[in-house]
C-alpha positions in Angstrom: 0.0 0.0 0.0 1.3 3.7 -0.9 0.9 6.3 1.1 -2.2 8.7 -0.1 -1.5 12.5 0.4 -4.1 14.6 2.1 -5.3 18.0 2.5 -7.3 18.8 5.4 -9.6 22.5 4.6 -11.2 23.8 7.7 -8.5 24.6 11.0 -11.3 24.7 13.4 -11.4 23.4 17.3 -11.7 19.1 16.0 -8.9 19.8 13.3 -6.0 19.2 15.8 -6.7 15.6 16.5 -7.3 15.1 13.0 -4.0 16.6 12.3 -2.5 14.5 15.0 -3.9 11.3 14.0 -2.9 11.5 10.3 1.1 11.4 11.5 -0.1 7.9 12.7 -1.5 6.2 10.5 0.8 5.4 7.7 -1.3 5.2 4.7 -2.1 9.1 5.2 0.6 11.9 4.4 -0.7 15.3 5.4 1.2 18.0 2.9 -0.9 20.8 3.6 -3.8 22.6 5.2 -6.5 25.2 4.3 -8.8 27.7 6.0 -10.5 31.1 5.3 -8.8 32.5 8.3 -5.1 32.1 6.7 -3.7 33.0 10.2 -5.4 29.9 11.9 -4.4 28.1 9.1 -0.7 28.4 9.8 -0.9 28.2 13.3 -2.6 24.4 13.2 0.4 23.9 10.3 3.1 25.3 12.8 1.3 23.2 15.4 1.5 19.5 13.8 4.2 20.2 11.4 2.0 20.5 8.4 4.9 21.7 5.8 2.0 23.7 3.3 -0.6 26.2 3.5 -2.9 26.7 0.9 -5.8 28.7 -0.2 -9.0 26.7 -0.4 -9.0 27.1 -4.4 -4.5 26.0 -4.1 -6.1 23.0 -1.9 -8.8 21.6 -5.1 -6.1 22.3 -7.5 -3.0 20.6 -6.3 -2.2 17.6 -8.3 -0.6 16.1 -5.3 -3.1 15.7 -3.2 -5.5 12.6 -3.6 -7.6 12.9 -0.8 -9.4 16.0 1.3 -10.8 16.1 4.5 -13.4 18.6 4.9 -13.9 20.2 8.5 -15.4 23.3 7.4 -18.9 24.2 8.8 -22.2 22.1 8.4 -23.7 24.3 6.2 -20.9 24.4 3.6 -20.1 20.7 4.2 -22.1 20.0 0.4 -20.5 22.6 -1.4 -17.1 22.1 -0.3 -17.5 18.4 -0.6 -18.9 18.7 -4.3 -16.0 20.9 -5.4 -13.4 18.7 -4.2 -15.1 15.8 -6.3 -14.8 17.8 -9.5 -11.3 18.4 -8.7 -10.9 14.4 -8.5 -10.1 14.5 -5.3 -11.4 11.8 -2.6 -13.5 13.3 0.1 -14.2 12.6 4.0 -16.4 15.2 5.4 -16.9 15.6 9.5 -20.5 15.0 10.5 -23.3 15.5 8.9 -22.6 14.9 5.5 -24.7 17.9 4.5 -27.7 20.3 6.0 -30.2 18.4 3.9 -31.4 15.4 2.1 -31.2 17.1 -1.4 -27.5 18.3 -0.7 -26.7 15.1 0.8 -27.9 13.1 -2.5 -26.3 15.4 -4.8 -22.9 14.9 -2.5 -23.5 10.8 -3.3 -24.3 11.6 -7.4 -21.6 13.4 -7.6 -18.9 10.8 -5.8 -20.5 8.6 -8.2 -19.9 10.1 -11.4 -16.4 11.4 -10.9 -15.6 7.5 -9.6 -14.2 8.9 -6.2 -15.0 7.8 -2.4 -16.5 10.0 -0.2 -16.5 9.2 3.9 -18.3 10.6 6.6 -17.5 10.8 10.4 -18.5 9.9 12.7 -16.3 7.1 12.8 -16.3 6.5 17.1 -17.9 2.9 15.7 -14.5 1.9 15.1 -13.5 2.2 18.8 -12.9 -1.2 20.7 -15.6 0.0 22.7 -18.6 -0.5 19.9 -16.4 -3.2 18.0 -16.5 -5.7 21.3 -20.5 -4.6 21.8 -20.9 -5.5 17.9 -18.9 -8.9 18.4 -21.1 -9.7 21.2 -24.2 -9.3 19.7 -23.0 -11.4 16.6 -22.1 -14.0 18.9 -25.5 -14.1 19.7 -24.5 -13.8 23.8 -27.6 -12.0 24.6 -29.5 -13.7 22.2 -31.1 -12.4 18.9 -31.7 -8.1 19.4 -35.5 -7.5 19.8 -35.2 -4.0 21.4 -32.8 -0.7 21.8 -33.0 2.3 24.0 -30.6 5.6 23.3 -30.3 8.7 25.3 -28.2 11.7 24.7 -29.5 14.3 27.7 -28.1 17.0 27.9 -29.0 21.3 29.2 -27.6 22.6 25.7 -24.8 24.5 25.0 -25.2 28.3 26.1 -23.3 27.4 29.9 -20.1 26.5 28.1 -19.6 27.2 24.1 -18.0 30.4 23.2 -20.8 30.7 20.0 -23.5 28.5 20.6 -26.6 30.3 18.4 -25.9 27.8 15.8 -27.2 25.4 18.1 -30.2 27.0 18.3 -30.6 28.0 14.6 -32.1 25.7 11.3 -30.0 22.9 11.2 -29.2 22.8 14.3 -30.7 21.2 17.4 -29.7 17.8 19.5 -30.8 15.4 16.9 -28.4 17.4 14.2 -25.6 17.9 16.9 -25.3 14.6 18.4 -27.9 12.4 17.0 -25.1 10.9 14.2 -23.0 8.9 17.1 -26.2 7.2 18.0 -27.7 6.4 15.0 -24.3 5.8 13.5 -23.7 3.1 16.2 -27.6 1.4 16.5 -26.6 1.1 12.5 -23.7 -1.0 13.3 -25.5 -2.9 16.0 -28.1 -3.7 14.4 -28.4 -2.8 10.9 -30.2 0.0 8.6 -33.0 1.6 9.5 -36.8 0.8 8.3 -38.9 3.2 9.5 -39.3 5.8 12.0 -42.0 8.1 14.5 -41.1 10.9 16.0 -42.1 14.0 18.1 -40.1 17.0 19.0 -40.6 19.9 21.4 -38.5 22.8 23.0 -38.7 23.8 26.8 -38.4 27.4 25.9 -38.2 30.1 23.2 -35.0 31.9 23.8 -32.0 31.1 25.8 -29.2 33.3 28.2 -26.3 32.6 27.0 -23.7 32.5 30.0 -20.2 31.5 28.7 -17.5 34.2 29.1 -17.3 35.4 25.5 -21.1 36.6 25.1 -22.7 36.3 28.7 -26.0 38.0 29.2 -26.5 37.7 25.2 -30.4 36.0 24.2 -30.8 33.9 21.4 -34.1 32.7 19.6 -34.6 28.8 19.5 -35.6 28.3 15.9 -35.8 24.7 16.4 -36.8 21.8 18.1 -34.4 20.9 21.5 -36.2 17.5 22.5 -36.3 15.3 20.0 -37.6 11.6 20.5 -39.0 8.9 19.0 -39.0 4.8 17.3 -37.0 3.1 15.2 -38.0 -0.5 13.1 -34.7 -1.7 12.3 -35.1 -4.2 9.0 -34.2 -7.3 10.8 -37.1 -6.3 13.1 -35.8 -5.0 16.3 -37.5 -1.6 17.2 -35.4 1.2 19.0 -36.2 4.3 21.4 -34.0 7.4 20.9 -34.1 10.6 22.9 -31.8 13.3 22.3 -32.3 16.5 24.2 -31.2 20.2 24.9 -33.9 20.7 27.8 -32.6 18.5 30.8 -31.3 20.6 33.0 -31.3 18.0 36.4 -28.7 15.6 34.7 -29.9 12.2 33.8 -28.6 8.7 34.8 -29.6 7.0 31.8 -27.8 4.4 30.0 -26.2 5.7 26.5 -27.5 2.7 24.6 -29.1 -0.9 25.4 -29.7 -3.6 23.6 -32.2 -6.1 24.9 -32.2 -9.7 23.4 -33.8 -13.0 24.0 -31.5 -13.7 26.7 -30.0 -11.0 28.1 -28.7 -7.0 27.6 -26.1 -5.6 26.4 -24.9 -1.7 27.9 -22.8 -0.3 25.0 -20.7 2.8 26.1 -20.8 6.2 25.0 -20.7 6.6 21.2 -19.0 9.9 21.5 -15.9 7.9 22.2 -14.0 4.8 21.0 -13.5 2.9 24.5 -15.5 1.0 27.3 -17.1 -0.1 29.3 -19.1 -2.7 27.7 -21.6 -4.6 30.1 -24.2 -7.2 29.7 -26.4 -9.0 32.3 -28.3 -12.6 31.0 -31.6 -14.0 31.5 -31.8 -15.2 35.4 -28.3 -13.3 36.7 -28.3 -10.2 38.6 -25.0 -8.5 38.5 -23.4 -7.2 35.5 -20.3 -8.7 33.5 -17.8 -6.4 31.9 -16.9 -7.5 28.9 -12.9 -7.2 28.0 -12.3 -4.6 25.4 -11.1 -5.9 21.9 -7.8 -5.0 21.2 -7.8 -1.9 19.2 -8.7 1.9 19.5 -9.1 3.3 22.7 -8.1 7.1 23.0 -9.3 9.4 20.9 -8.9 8.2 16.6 -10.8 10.7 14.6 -9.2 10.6 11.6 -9.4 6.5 11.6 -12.0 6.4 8.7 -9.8 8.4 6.5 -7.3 5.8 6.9 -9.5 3.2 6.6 -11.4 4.9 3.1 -7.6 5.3 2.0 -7.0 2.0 2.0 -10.1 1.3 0.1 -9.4 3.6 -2.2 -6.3 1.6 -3.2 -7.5 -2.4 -2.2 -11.1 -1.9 -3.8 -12.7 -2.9 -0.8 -15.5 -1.2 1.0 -15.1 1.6 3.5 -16.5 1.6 6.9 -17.3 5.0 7.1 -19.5 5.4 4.2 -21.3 8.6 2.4 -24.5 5.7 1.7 -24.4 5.2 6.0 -23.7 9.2 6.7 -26.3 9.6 4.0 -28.6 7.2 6.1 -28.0 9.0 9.4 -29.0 12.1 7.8 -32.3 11.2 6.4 -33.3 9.6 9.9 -32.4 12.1 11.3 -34.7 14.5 9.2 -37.5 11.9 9.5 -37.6 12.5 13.1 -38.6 15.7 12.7 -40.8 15.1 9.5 -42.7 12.2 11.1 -43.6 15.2 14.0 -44.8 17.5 12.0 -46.5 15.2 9.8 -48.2 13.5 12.8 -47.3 9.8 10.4 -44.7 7.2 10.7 -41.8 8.2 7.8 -40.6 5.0 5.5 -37.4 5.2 4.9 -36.2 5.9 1.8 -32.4 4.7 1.7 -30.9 1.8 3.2 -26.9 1.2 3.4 -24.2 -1.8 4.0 -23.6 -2.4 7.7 -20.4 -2.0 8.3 -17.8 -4.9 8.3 -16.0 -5.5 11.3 -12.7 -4.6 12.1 -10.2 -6.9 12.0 -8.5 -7.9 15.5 -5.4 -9.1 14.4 -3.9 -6.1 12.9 -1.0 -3.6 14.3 -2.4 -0.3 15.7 -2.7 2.6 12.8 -2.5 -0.4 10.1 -5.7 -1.0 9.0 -5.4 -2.1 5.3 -8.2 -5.2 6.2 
């Protein structure tokens, strides 16, 4: 395998461990990175020994690099993505692969008709703490999956984030923020999505934000903050998801369960790639903690670029997919469709579940 050379455009907060994480893997060669603020552009280059800074339009046209990861803002994640397509360049985009199901489709078209690959974080699935949940459900240890609960709770963002109205805004909102991890990982569980109900709320109308930087500032909620609702997985289970911006007591609710025919399985954060992994069997009544699959543990983002560059150059399917992002993003729409529709939503797309990862290979090698 050759090493593919990359281009990251966007030097926002997440691009650091990207940055960090492409030094290790050593399919991926980072020559250069690109932002509209050129200054924090060369800082993050000065930072993690990035030898190039480009312009964004120096970035599509290089005819050295292969392979662009896109950290820019949702809302430009479609444009940005489409343009480095009809450079000919590879693409893996930070989550959500676009703002909407048109921009998302016309994303997929175009990776199709230039014959390029295009990845999506998240890609926290390939953590050793999702990879030993998904190797225990295949082992059938808890028995075929018949049910799912997932809960992201949370107060919002205002307390803490320096700019949080985008949280607030269209396109924003729990579901948009966080509801990829979940989804992302009840897809690898237990397969694509069949249909979904939903219902959707907000507690209030317009926030306080009380970080440092704008304390005392209000900000309209344009959209919903609690989002709930079913899942009918095709292979039949049916799943519960909450994700909210309106508790504000804290909540001791499991991440994600997974109830079979003869036991449950506690799968850990999806936000992260470690442990703990629990499960509890028909008649016990303690817990057993599952040992962790060798593997990633700390944080990897930047894992499904290496894992779509060696695609790219072995043919095989990547994990990380645009057909599962693109899945992700049209349940998560459907959500909030199926709520102001007051119907159930059929899904329209389905996508591959994604392989396993092997267990035998050296850390930061994953050509399998």
């Amino acid at each position: 395998m050759k090493t593919m050379k990359v281009g990251i455009i966007g030097c926002g907060k997440i691009s650091g461990i990207y940055m960090e994480n492409c030094h290790r893997f050593e399919v991926l060669e980072l020559i250069a990175v690109a932002d509209l603020d050129r200054n924090r552009a060369e800082e993050q280059a000065a930072a993690y020994n990035v030898p190039n800074v480009y312009t964004v339009d120096e970035m599509f046209a290089s005819p050295e690099i292969e392979l662009i990861i896109n950290l820019t803002i949702p809302a430009v994640h479609a444009e940005v993505c489409i343009r480095a397509l009809e450079s000919g360049k590879h693409v893996y985009v930070e989550k959500p692969l676009a703002v909407t199901r048109e921009e998302g489709q016309a994303v997929l078209e175009t990776a199709k008709r230039k014959g390029l690959l295009i990845g999506c974080a998240p890609e926290t699935f390939f953590g050793s703490g999702i990879q030993t949940a998904l190797q225990l459900v295949e082992d059938g240890i808890i028995g075929k999956p018949v049910a799912a609960t997932a809960f992201m709770m949370s107060r919002g963002h205002e307390f803490w984030h320096p700019d949080p109205e985008f949280y607030y805004a269209s396109g924003g909102g729990p579901m948009f923020d966080m509801g990829p991890y979940y989804l992302t990982a009840l897809v690898q569980l237990l397969g694509p999505i069949k249909s979904i109900a939903g219902m959707t709320g907000k507690a209030m109308t317009e926030r306080t934000i009380t970080s440092e930087k704008k304390r005392g500032q209000i900000i309209p909620v344009d959209i919903p903050t609690h989002v709930t609702g079913l899942l009918q997985f095709e292979q039949g289970a049916i799943g519960t998801l909450i994700t909210s911006f309106d508790v504000f007591g804290g909540s001791a609710l499991p991440p994600i369960e997974i109830y079979g025919t003869h036991g449950t399985l506690q799968v850990p954060d999806p936000n992260t790639f470690g442990g703990p992994v629990r499960y509890r069997l028909m008649g016990e009544h303690e817990w057993t903690e599952a040992p962790l699959l060798p593997g990633y543990q700390q944080n990897t983002r930047g894992i499904g670029v290496a894992d779509m560059a060696y695609a790219v150059q072995s043919g095989r399917a990547h994990r990380a997919s645009g057909e599962l992002a693109y899945h992700v993003l049209e349940a998560m729409w459907a959500f909030h469709d199926s709520s102001d529709e007051q119907t159930f939503y059929k899904m329209q797309s389905t996508c591959q579940r994604p392989a396993a990862l092997p267990v035998n290979l050296p850390l930061y090698k994953l050509d399998q």
